[in-house]
mmCIF file of the N, C-alpha and C atoms, coordinates in Angstrom:
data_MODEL
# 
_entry.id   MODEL 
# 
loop_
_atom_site.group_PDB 
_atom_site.id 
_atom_site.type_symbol 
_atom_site.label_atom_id 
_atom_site.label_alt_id 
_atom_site.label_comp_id 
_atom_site.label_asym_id 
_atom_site.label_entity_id 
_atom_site.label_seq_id 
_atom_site.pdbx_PDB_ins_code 
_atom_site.Cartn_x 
_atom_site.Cartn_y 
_atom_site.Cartn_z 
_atom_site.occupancy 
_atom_site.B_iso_or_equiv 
_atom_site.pdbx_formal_charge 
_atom_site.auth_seq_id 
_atom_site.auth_comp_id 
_atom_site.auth_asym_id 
_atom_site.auth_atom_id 
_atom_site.pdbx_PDB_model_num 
ATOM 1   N N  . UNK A 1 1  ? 43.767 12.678  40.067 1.00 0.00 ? 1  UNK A N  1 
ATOM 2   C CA . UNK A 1 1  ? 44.294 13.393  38.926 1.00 0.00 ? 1  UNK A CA 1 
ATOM 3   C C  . UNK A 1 1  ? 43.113 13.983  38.143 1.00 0.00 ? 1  UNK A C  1 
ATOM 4   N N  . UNK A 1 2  ? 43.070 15.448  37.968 1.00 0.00 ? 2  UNK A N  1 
ATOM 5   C CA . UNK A 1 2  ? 41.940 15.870  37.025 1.00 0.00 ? 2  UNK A CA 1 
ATOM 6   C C  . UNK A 1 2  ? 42.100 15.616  35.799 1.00 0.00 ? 2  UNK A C  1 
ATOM 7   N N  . UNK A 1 3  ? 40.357 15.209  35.428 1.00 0.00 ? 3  UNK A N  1 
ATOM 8   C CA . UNK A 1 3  ? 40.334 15.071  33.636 1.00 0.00 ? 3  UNK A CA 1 
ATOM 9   C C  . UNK A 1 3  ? 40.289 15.890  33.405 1.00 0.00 ? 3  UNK A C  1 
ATOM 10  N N  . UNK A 1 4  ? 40.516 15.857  31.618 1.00 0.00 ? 4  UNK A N  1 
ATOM 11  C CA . UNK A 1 4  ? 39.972 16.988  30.767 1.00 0.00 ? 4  UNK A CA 1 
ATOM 12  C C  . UNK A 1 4  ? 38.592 16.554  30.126 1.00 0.00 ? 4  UNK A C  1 
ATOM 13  N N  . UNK A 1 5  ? 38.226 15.622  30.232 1.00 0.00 ? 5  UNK A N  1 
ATOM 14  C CA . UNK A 1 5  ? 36.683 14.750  29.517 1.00 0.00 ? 5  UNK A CA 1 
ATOM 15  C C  . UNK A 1 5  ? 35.793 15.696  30.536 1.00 0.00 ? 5  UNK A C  1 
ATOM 16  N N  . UNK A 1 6  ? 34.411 15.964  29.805 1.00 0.00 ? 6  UNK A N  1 
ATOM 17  C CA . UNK A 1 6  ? 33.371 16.757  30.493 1.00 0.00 ? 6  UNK A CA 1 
ATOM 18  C C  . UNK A 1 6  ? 33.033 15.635  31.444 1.00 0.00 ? 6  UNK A C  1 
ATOM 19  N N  . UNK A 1 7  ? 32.004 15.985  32.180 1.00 0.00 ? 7  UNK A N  1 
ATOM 20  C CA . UNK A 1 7  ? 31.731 15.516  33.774 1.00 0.00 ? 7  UNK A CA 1 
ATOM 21  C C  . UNK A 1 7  ? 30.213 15.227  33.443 1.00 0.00 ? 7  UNK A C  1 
ATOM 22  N N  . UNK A 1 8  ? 29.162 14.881  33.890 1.00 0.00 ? 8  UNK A N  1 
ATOM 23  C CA . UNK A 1 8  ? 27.750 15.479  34.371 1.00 0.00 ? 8  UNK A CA 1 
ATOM 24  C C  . UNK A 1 8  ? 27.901 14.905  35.923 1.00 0.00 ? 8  UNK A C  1 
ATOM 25  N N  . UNK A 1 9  ? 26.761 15.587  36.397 1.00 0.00 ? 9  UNK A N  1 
ATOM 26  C CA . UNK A 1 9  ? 26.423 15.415  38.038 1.00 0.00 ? 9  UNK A CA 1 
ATOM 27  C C  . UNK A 1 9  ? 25.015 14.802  38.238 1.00 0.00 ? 9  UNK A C  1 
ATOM 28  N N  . UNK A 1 10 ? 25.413 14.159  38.866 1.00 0.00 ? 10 UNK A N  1 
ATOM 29  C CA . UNK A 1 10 ? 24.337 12.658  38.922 1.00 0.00 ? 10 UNK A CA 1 
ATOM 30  C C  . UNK A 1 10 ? 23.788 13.209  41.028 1.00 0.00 ? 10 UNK A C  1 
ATOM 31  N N  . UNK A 1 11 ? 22.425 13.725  40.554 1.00 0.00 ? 11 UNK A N  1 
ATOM 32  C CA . UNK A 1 11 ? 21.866 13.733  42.072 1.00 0.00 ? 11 UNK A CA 1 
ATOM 33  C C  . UNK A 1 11 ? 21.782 12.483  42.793 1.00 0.00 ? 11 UNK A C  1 
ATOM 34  N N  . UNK A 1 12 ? 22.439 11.983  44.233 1.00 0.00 ? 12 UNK A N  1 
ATOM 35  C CA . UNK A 1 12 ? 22.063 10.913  44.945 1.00 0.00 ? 12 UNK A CA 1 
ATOM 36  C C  . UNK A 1 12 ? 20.668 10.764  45.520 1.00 0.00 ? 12 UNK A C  1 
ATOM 37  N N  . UNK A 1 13 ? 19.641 10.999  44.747 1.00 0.00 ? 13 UNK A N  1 
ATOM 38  C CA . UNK A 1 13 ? 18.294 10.780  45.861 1.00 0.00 ? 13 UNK A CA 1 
ATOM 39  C C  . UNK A 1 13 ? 18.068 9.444   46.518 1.00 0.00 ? 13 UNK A C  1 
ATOM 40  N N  . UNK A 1 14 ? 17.161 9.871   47.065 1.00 0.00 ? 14 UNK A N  1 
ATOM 41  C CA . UNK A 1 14 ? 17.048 9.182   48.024 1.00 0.00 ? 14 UNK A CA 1 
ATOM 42  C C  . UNK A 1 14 ? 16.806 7.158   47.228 1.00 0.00 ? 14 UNK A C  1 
ATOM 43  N N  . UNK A 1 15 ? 16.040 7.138   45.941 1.00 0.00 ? 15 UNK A N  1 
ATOM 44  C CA . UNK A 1 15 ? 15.316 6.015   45.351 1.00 0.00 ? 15 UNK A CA 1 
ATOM 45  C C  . UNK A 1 15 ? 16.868 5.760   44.503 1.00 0.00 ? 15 UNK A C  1 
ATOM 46  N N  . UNK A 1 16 ? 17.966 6.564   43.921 1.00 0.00 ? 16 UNK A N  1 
ATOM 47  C CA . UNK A 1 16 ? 18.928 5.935   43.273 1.00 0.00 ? 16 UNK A CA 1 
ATOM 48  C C  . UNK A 1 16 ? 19.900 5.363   44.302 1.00 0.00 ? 16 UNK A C  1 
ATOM 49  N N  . UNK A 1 17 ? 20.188 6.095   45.502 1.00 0.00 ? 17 UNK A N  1 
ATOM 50  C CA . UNK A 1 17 ? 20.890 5.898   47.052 1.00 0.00 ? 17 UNK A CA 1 
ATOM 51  C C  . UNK A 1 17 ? 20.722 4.088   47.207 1.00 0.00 ? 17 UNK A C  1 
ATOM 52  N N  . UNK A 1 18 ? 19.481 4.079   47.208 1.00 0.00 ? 18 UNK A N  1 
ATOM 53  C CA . UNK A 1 18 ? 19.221 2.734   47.681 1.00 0.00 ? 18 UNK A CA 1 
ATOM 54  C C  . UNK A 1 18 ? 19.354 1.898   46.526 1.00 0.00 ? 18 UNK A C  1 
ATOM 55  N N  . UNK A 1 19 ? 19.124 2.193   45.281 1.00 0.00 ? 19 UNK A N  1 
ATOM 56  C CA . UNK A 1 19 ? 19.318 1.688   44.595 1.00 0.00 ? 19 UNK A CA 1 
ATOM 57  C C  . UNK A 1 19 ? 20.573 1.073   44.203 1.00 0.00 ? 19 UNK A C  1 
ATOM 58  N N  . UNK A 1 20 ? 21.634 1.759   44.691 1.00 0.00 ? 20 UNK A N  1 
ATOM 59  C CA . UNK A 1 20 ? 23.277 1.672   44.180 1.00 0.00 ? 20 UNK A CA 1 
ATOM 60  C C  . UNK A 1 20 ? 23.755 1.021   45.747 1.00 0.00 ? 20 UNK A C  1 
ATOM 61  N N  . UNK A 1 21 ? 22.214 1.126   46.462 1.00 0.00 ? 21 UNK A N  1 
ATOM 62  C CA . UNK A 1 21 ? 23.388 0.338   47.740 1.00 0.00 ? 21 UNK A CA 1 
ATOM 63  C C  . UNK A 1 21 ? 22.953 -1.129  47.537 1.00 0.00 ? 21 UNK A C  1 
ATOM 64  N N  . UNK A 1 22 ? 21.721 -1.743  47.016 1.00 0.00 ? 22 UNK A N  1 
ATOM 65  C CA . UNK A 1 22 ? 21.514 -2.503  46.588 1.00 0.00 ? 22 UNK A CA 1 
ATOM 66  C C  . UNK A 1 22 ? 21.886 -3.922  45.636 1.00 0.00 ? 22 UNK A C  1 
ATOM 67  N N  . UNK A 1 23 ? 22.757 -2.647  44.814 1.00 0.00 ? 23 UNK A N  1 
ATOM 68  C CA . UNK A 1 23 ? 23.485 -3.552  44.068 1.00 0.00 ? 23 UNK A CA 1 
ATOM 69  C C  . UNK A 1 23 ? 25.015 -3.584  44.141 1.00 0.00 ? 23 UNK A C  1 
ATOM 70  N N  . UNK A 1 24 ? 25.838 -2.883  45.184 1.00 0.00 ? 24 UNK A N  1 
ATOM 71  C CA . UNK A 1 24 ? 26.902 -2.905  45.651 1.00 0.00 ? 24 UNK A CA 1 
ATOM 72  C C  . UNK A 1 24 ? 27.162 -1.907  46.665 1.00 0.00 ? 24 UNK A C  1 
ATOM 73  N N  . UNK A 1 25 ? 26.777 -2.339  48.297 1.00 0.00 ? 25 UNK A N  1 
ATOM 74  C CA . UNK A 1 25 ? 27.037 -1.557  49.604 1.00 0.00 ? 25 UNK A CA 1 
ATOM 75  C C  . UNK A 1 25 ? 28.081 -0.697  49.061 1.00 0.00 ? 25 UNK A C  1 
ATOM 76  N N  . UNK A 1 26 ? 29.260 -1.281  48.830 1.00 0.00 ? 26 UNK A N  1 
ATOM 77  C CA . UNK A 1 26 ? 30.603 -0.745  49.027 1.00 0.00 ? 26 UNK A CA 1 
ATOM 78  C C  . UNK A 1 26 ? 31.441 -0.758  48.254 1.00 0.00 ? 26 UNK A C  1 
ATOM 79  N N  . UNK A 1 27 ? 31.296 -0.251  46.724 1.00 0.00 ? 27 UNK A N  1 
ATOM 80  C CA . UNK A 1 27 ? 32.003 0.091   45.178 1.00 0.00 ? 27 UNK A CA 1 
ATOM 81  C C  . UNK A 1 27 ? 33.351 0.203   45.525 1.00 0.00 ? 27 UNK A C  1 
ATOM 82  N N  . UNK A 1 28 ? 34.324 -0.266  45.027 1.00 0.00 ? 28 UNK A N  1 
ATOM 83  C CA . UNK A 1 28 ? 35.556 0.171   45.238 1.00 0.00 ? 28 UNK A CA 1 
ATOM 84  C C  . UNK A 1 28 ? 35.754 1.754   44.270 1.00 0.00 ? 28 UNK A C  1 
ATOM 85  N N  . UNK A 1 29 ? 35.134 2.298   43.495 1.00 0.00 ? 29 UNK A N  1 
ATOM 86  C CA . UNK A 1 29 ? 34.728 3.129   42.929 1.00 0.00 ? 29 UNK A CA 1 
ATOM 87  C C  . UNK A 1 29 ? 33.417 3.377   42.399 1.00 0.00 ? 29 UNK A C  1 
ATOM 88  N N  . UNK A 1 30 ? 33.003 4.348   43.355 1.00 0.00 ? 30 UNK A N  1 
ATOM 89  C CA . UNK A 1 30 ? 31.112 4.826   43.061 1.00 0.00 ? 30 UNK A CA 1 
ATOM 90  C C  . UNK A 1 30 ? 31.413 5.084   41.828 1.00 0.00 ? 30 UNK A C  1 
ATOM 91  N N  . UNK A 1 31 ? 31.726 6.142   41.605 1.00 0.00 ? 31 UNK A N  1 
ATOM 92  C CA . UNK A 1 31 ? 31.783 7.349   39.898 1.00 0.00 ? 31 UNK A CA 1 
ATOM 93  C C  . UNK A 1 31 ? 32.076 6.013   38.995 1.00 0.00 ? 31 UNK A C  1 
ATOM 94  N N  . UNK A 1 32 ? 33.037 4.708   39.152 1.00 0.00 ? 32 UNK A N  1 
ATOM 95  C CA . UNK A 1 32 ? 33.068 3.473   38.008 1.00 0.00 ? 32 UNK A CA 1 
ATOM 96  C C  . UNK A 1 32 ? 31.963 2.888   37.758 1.00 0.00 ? 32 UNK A C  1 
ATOM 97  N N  . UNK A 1 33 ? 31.338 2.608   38.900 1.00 0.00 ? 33 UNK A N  1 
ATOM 98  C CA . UNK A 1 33 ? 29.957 1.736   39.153 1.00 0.00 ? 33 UNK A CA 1 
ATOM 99  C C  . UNK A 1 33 ? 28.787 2.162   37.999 1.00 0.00 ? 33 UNK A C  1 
ATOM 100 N N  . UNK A 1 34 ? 28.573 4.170   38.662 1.00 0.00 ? 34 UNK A N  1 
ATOM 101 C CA . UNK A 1 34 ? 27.912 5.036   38.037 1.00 0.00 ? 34 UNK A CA 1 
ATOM 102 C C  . UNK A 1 34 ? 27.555 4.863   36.585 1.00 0.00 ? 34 UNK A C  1 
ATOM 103 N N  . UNK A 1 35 ? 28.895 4.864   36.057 1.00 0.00 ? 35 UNK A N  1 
ATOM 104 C CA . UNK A 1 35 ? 29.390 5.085   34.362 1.00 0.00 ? 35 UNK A CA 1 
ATOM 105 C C  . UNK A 1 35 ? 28.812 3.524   34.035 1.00 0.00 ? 35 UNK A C  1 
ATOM 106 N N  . UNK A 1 36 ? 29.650 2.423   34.638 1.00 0.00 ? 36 UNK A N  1 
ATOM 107 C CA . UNK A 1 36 ? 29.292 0.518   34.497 1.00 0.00 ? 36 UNK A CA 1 
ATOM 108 C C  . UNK A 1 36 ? 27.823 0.705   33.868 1.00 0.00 ? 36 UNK A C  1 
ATOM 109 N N  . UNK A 1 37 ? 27.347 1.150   35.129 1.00 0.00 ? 37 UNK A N  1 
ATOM 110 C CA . UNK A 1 37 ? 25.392 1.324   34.842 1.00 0.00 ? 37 UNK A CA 1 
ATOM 111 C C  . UNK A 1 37 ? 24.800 1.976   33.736 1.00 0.00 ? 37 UNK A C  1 
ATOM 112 N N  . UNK A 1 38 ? 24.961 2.805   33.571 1.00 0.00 ? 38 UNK A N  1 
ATOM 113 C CA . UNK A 1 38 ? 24.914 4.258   32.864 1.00 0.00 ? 38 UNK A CA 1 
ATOM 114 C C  . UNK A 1 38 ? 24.829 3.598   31.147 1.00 0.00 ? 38 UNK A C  1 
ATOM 115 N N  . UNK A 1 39 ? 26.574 2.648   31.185 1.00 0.00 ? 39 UNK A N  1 
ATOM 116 C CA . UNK A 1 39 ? 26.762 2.451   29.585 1.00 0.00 ? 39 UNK A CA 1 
ATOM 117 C C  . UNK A 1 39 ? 25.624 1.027   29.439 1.00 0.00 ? 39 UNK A C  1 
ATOM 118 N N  . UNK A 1 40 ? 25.458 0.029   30.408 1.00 0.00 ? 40 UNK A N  1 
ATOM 119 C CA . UNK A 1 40 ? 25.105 -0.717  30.136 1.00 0.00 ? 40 UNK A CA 1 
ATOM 120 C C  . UNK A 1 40 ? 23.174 -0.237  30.175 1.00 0.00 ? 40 UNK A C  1 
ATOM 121 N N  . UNK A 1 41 ? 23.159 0.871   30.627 1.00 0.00 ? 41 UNK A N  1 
ATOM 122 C CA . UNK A 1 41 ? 21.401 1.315   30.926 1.00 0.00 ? 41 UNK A CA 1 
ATOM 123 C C  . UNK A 1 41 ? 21.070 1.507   29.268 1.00 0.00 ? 41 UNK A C  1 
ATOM 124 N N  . UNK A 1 42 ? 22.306 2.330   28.839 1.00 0.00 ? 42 UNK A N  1 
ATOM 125 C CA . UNK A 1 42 ? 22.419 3.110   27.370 1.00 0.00 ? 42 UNK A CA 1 
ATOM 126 C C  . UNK A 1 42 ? 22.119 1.832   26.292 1.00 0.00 ? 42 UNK A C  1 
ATOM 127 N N  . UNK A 1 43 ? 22.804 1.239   26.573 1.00 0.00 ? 43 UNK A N  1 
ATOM 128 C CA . UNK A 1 43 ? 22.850 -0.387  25.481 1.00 0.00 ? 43 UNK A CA 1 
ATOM 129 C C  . UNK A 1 43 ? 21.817 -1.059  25.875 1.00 0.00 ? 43 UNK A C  1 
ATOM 130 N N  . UNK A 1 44 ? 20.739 -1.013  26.412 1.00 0.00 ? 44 UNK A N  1 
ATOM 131 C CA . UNK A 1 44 ? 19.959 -1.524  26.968 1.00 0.00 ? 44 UNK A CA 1 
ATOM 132 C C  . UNK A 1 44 ? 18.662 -0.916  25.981 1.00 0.00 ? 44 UNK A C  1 
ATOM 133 N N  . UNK A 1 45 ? 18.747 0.361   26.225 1.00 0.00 ? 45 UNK A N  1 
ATOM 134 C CA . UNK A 1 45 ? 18.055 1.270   25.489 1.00 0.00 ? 45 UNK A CA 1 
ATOM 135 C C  . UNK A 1 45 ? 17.693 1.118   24.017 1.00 0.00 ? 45 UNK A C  1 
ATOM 136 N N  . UNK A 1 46 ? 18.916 1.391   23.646 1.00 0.00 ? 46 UNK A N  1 
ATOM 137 C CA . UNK A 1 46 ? 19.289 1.078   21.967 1.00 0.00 ? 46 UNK A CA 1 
ATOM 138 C C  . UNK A 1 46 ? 19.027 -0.043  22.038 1.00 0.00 ? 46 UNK A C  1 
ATOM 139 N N  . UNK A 1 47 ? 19.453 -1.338  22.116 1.00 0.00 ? 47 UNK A N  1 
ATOM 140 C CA . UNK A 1 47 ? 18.553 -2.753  22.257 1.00 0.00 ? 47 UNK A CA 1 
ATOM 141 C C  . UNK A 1 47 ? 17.001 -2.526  21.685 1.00 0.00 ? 47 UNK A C  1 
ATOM 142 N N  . UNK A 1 48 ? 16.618 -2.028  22.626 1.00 0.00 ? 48 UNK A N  1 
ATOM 143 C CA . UNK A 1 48 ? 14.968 -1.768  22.672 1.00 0.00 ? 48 UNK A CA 1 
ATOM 144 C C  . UNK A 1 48 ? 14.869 -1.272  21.843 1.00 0.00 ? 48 UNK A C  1 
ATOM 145 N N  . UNK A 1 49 ? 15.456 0.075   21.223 1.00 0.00 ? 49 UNK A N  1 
ATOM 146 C CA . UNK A 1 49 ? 14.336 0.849   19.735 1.00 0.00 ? 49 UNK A CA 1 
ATOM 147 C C  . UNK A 1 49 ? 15.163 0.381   18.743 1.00 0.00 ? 49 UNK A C  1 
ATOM 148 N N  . UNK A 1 50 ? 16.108 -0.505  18.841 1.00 0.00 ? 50 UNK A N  1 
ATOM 149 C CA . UNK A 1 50 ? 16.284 -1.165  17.536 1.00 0.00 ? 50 UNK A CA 1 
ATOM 150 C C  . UNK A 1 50 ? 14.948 -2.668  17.434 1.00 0.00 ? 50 UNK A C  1 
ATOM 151 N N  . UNK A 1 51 ? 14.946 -2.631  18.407 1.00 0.00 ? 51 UNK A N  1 
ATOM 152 C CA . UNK A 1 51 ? 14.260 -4.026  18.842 1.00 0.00 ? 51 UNK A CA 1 
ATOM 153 C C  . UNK A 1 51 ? 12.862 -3.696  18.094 1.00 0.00 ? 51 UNK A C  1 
ATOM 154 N N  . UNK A 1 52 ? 12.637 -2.273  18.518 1.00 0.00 ? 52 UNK A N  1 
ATOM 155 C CA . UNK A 1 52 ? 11.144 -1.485  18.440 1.00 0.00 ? 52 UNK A CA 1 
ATOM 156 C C  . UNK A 1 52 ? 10.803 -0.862  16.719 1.00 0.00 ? 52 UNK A C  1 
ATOM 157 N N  . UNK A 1 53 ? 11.607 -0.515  16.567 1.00 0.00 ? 53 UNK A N  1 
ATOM 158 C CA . UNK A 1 53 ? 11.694 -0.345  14.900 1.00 0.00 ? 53 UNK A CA 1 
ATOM 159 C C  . UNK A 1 53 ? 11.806 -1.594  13.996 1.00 0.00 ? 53 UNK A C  1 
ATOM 160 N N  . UNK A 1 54 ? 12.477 -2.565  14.191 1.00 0.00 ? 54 UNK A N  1 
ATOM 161 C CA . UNK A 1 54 ? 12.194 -3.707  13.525 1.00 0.00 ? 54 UNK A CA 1 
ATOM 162 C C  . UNK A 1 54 ? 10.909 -4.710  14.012 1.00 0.00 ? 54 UNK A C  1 
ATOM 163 N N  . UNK A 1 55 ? 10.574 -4.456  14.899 1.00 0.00 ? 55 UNK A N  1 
ATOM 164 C CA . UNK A 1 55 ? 8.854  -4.754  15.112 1.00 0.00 ? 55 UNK A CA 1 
ATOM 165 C C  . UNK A 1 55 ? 7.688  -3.585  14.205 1.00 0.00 ? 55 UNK A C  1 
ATOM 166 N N  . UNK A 1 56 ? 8.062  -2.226  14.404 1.00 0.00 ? 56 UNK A N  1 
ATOM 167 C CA . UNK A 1 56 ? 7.270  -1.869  13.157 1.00 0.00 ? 56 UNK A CA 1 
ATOM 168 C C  . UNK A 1 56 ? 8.012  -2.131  11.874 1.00 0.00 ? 56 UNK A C  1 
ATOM 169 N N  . UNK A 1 57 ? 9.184  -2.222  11.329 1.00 0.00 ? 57 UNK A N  1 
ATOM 170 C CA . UNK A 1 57 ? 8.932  -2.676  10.023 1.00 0.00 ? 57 UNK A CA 1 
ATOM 171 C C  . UNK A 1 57 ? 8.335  -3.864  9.589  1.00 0.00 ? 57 UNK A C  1 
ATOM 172 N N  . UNK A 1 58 ? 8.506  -4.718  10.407 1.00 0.00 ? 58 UNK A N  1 
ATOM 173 C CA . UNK A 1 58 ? 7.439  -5.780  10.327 1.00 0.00 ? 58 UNK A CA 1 
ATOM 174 C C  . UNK A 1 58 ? 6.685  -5.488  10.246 1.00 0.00 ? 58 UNK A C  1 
ATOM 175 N N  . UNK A 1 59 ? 5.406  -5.054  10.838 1.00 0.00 ? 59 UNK A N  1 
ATOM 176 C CA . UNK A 1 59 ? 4.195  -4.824  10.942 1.00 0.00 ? 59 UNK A CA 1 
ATOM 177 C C  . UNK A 1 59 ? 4.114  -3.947  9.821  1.00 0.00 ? 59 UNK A C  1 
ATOM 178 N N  . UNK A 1 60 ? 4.840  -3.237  9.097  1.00 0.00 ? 60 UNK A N  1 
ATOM 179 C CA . UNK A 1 60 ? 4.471  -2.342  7.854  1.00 0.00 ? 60 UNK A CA 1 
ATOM 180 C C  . UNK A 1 60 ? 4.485  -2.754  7.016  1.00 0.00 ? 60 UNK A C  1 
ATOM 181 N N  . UNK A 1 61 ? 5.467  -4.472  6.998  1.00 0.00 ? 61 UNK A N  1 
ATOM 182 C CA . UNK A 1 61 ? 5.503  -5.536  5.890  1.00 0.00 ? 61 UNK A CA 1 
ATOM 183 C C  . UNK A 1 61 ? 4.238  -6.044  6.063  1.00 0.00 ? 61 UNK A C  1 
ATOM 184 N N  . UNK A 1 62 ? 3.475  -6.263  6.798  1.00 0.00 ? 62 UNK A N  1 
ATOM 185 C CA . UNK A 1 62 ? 2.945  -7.191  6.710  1.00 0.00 ? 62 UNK A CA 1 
ATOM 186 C C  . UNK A 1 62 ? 1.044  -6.362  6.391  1.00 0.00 ? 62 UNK A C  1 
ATOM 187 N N  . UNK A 1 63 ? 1.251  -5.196  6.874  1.00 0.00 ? 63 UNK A N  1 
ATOM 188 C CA . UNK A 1 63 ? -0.011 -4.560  6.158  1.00 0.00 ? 63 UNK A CA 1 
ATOM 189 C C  . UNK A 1 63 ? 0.600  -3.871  5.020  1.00 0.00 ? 63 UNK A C  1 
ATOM 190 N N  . UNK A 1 64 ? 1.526  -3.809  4.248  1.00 0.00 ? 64 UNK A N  1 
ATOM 191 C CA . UNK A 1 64 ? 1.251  -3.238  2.910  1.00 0.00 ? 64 UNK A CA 1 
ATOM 192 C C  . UNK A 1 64 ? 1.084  -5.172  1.940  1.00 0.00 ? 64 UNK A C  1 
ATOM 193 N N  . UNK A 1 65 ? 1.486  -6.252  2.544  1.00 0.00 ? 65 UNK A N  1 
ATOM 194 C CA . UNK A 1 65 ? 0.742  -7.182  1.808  1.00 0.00 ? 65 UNK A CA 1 
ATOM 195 C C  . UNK A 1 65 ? 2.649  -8.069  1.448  1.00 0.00 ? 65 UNK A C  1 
ATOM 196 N N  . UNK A 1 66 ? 3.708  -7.241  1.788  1.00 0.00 ? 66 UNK A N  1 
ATOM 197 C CA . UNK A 1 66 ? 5.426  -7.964  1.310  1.00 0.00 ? 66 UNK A CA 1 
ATOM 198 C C  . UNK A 1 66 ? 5.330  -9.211  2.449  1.00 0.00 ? 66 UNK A C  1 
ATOM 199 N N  . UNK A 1 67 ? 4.549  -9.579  3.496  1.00 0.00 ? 67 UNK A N  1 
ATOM 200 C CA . UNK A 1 67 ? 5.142  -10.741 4.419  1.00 0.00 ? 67 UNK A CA 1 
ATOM 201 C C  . UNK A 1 67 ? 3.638  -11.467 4.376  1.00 0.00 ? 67 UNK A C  1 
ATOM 202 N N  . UNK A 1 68 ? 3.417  -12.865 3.469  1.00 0.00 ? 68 UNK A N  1 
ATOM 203 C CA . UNK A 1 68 ? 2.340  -13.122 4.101  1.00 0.00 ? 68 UNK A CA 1 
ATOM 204 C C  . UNK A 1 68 ? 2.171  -13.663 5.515  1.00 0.00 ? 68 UNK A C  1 
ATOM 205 N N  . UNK A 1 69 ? 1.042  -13.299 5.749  1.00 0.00 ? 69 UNK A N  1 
ATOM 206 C CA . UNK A 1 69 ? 0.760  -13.193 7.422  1.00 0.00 ? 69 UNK A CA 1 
ATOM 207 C C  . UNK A 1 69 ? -0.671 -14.337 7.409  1.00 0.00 ? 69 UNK A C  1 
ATOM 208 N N  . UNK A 1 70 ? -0.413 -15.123 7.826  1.00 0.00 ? 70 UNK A N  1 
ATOM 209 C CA . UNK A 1 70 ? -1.328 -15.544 7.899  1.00 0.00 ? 70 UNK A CA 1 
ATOM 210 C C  . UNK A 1 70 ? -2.692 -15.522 9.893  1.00 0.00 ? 70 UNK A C  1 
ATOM 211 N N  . UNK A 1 71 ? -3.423 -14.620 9.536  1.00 0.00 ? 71 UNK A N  1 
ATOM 212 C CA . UNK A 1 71 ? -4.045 -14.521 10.615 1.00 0.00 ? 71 UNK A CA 1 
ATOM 213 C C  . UNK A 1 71 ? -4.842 -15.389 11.553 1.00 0.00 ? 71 UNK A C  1 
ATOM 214 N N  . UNK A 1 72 ? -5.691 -16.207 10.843 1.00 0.00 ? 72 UNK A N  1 
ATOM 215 C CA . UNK A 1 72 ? -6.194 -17.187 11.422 1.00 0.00 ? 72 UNK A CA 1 
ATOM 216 C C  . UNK A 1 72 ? -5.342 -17.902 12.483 1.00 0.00 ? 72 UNK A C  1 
ATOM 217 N N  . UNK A 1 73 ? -4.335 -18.494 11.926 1.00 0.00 ? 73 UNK A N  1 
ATOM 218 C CA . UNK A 1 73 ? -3.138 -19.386 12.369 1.00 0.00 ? 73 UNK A CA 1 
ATOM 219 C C  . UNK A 1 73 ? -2.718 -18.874 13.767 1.00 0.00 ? 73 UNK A C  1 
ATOM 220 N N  . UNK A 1 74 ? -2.494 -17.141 13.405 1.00 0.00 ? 74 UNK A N  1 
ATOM 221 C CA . UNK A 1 74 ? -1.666 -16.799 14.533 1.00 0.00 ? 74 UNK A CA 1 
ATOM 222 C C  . UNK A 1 74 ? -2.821 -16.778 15.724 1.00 0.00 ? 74 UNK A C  1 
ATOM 223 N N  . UNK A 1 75 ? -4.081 -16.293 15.529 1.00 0.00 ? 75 UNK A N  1 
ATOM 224 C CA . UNK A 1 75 ? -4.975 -16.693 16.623 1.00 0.00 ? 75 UNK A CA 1 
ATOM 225 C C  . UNK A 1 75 ? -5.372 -17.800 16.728 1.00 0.00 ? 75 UNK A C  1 
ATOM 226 N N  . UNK A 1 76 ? -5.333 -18.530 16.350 1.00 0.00 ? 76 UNK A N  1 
ATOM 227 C CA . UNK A 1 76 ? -4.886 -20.241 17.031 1.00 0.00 ? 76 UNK A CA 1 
ATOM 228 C C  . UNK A 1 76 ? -3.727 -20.839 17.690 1.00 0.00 ? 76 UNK A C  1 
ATOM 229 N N  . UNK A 1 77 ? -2.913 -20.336 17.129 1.00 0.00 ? 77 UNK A N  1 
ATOM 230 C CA . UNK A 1 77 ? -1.689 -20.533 17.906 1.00 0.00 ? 77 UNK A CA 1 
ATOM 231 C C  . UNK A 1 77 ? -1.727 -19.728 19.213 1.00 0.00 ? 77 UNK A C  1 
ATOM 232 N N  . UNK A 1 78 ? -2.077 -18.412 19.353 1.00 0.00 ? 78 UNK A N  1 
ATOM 233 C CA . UNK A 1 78 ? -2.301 -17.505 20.734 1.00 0.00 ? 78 UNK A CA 1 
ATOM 234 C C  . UNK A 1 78 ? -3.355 -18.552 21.700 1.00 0.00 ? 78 UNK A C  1 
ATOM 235 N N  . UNK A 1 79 ? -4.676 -18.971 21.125 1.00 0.00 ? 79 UNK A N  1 
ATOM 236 C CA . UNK A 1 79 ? -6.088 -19.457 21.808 1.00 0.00 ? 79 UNK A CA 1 
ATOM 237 C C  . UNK A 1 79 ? -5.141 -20.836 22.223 1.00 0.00 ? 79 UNK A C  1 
ATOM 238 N N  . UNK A 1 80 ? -4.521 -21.286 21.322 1.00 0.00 ? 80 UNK A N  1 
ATOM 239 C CA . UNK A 1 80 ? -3.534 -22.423 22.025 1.00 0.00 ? 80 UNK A CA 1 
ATOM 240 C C  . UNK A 1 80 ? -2.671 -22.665 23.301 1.00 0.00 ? 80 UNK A C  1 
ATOM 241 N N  . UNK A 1 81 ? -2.481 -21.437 23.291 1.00 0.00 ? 81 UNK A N  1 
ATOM 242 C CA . UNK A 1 81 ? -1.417 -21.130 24.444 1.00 0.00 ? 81 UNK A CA 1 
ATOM 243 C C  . UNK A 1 81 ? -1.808 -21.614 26.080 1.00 0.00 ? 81 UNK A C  1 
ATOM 244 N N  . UNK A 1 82 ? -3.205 -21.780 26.075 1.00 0.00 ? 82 UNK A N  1 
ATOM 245 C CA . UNK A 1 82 ? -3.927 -21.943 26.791 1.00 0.00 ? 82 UNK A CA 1 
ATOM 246 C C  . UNK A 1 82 ? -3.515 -21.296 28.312 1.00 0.00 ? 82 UNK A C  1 
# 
C-alpha cells in the first residue's frame, strides 16, 4: 500500500550490506530494520551532545570559579587508578 509520508533512499554499499547482514541475515522487513536502526542511531546521537554539552557546562562551571574543583585530588585519584 503506498504512503503519503516522504521516503529517503538509503544506498546498499557494499560496508552497510554486510553490516545489516550481520545483524539480521533475514529481516522479516529490511525498510523496518532500516528505520529500527536509523531511530535508535538518532537517540544515540542526541544522547551524546546532550551528554557533550553538559560536560562543557561543567567545565565552564568550574573555570569561571561556581563548582569548586578541587585539582590536586582529582590527579590523585587518576595517579591512583594505577
Amino acid at each position: 500500500m503506498p504512503t503519503s509520508r516522504r521516503r529517503v533512499q538509503v544506498t546498499l554499499d557494499p560496508e552497510f550490506e554486510r553490516e545489516l547482514a550481520a545483524h539480521d541475515p533475514a529481516p522479516s522487513s529490511r525498510s523496518r530494520l532500516i528505520r529500527d536502526l536509523a531511530l535508535r542511531g538518532l537517540q544515540a546521537e542526541r544522547e551524546a551532545g546532550e551528554r557533550a554539552r553538559e560536560a562543557t557546562d561543567y567545565l565552564g562551571e568550574i573555570a569561571s570559579g561556581a563548582v569548586d574543583y578541587d585539582f590536586d585530588e582529582a590527579r590523585r585519584a587518576y595517579e591512583d587508578r594505577g
